[in-house]
C-alpha positions in Angstrom: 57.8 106.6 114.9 60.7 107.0 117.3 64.4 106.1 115.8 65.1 105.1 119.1 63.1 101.4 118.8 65.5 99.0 118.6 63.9 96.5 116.2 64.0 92.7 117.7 62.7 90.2 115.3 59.3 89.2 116.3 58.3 92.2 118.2 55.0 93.5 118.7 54.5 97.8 117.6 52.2 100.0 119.3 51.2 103.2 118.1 48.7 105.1 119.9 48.6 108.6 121.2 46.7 107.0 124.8 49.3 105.8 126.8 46.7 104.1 129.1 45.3 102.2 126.3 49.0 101.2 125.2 49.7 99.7 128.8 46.7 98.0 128.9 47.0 96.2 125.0 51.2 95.4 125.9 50.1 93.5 129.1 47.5 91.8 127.3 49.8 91.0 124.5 52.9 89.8 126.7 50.7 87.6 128.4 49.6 85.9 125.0 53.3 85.8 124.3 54.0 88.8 122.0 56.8 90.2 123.5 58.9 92.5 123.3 56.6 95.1 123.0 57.4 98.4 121.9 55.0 101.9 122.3 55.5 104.7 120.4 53.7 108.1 120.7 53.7 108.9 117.3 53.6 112.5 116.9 50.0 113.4 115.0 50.7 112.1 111.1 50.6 114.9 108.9 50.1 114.7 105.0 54.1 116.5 104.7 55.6 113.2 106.2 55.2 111.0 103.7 59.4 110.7 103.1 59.7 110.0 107.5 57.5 107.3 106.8 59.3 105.8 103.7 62.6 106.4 105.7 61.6 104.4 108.5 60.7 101.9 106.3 63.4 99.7 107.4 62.4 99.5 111.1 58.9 98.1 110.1 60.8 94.6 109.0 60.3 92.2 111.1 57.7 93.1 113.1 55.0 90.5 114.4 52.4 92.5 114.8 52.2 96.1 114.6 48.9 97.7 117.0 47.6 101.0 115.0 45.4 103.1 117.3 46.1 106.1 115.3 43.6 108.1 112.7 43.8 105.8 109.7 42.2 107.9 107.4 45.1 110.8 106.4 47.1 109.8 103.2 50.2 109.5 105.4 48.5 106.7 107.8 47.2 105.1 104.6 50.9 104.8 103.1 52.0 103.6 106.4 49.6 100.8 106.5 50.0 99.8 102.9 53.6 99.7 103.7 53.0 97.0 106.4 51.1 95.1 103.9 54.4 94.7 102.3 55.9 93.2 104.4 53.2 91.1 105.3 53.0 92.2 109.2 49.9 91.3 110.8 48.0 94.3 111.9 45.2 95.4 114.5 43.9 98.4 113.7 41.7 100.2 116.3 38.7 102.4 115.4 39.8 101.5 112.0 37.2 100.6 109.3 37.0 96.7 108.7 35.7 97.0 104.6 39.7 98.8 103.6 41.5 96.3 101.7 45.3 96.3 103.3 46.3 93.0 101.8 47.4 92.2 105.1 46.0 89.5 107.7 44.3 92.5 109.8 41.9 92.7 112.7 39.7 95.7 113.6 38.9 96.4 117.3 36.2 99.4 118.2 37.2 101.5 121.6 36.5 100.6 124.3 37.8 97.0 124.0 38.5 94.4 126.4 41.3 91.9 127.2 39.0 89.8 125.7 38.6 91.3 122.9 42.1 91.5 121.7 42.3 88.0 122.4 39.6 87.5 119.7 41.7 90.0 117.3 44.6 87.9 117.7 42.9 84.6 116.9 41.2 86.1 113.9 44.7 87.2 112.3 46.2 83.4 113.4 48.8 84.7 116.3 46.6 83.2 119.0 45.2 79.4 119.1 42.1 78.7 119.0 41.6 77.1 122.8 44.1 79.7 124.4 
């Protein structure tokens, strides 16, 4: 995660690698009214970074929604995740499996996606109304 994010309470987190599929989900997401939106390309989690994530614990506070397009099956992406169970931050995990237990109010969308179907993902985890 970049040290650089300036948390803003309520703000949504991508992290993906695909900055074309981050573009797409933040204008999606602003227009469903979950702005700000920040994007992060995460640099590829490795199992040695478990202390960066633990560090950067404090800049996960507060945060909406946090979109996690990243491989969710090292140890290291595991302990993130668990760690925004914590704080009870709603998550959408893509290409992620929908049977892991995070604790969390969680979505899972499958690439390719649509508009649409984050729409769905949002409504599923309660931060879109039903008729919207």
């Amino acid at each position: 995660m970049n040290s650089d994010l300036t948390m803003r309470p309520g703000a949504t987190l991508i992290l993906t690698n695909n900055m074309v599929e981050a573009s797409d989900l933040s204008e999606t997401l602003e227009g469903c009214g979950l702005g700000p939106i920040h994007i992060s390309r995460v640099p590829p989690l490795e199992e040695g970074a478990c202390e960066d994530v633990q560090e950067e614990d404090a800049l996960l506070v507060g945060y909406r929604l946090v979109v996690f397009g990243l491989d969710a099956s090292t140890a290291i992406a595991r302990l993130f995740l668990s760690t925004l169970s914590a704080h009870q931050t709603h998550l959408i995990l893509i290409d992620g499996s929908p049977d892991v237990d995070l604790g969390t109010p969680r979505a899972v969308l499958t690439r390719p996606f649509s508009s649409l179907d984050v729409e769905h993902a949002l409504r599923l985890i309660g931060l879109l109304k039903k008729d919207a």
